[in-house]
Every structure is written in C-alpha cells, then in structure tokens.
C-alpha positions in Angstrom: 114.0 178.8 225.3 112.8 177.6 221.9 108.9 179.5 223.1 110.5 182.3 224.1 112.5 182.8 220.8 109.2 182.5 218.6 107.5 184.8 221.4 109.8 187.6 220.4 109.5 187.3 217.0 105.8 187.0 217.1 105.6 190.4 219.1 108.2 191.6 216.6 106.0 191.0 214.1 102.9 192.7 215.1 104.5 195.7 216.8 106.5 196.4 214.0 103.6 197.6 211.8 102.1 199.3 214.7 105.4 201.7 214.3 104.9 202.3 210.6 102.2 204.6 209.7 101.8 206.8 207.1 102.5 209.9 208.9 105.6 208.9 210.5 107.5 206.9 208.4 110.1 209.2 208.3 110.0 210.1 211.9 110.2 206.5 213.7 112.5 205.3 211.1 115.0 204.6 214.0 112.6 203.4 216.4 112.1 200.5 213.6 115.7 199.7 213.7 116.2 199.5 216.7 112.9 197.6 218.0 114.5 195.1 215.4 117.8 194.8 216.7 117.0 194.4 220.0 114.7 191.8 218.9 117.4 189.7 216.6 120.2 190.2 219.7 117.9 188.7 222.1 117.1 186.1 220.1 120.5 185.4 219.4 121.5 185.5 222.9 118.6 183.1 224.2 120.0 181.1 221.2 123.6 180.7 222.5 122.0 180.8 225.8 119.9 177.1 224.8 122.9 176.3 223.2 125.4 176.2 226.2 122.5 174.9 228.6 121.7 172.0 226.1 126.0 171.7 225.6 125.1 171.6 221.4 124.5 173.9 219.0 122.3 172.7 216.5 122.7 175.0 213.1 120.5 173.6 210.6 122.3 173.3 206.8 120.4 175.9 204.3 121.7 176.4 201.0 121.2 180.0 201.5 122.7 180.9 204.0 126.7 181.1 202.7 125.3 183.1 199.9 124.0 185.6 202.9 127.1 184.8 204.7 129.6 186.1 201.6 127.1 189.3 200.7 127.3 190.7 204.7 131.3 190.1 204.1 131.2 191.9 200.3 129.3 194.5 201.9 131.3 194.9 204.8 134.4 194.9 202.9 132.7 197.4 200.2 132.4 200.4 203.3 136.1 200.9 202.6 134.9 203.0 199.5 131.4 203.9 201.1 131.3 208.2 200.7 129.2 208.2 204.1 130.8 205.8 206.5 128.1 206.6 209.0 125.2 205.7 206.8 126.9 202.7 205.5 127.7 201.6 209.0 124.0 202.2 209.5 122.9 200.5 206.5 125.5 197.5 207.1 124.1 196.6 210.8 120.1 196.7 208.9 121.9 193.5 206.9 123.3 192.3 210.0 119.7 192.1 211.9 117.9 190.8 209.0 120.3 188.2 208.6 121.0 187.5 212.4 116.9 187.0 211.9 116.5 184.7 208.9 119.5 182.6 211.3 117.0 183.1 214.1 113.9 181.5 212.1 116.1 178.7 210.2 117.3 177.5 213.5 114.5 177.7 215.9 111.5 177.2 213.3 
C-alpha cells in the first residue's frame, strides 16, 4: 500500500504541471483541484485502508501539524462571516487537500 501511496503522489506531481500552462491557467483551474483531491482522497483511503489491514494506525508526531489542525478549524469556523459561501467552501476544501496531503507525505514518507 505504502508504493502505491508514493505512486499517486509521484504522478501527482508530474501531471500537475502538465495542467498548468500559460494559456490556460484560468481555464483548467478546476481541473487542478480536482486532479488534487482525487489524488489526496485516494491516498487517504489506501491509508485507512493499510491501516485496518495492518490492525494499527501509525500517525507520526510533527510539531506542525496541530498548528495546521487549528488553522483548517479557524478557517472553517471563519465561513460563518465569508460574503461568498460558495467560494469560501471552495477555498476551504483547497486547505483541506493540501493538508489531507502534507498528512499523506508525513505518514507514508
């Protein structure tokens, strides 16, 4: 499972520039997203998956991660008083992925 975790994020990480160009930065904006969401949930699932198989979750101890942890929360509480709910919601779930990823790496790397 542990190969098939870095396997996604290596192909994450070369087809992710192969979306961004110059001309369409703009255009495949959302194709971004969600090439990277898809990415950070199957990770996560294969995660919980190696987890239950292995009958142990091992979470590595980072100093940064609560500080992550309590600015998802402060920005999740701070949507309350967002003007746009919808691109706050779609803002918010960009922090989600990029810190469901640096999870990812931390505890598979």
């Amino acid at each position: 499972m542990r190969n098939i975790i870095l396997w996604l994020f290596c192909a994450a990480v070369f087809l992710l520039p192969v979306l961004i160009s110059p001309l369409t930065v703009d255009f495949y904006n959302p194709t971004k997203e969600l090439l990277s969401q898809i990415v950070v949930i199957l990770c996560l699932a294969l995660w919980v998956i190696k987890g239950l198989r292995d009958e142990r979750f091992d979470v590595v101890s980072n100093k940064l991660l609560p500080f992550i942890l309590l600015y998802c929360l402060i920005a999740g509480i701070s949507l309350i008083w967002a003007p746009s709910r919808y691109a706050g919601m779609r803002d918010y779930f960009q922090l989600l992925t990029f810190s469901g990823a640096l999870f990812i790496c931390v505890n598979t790397v």
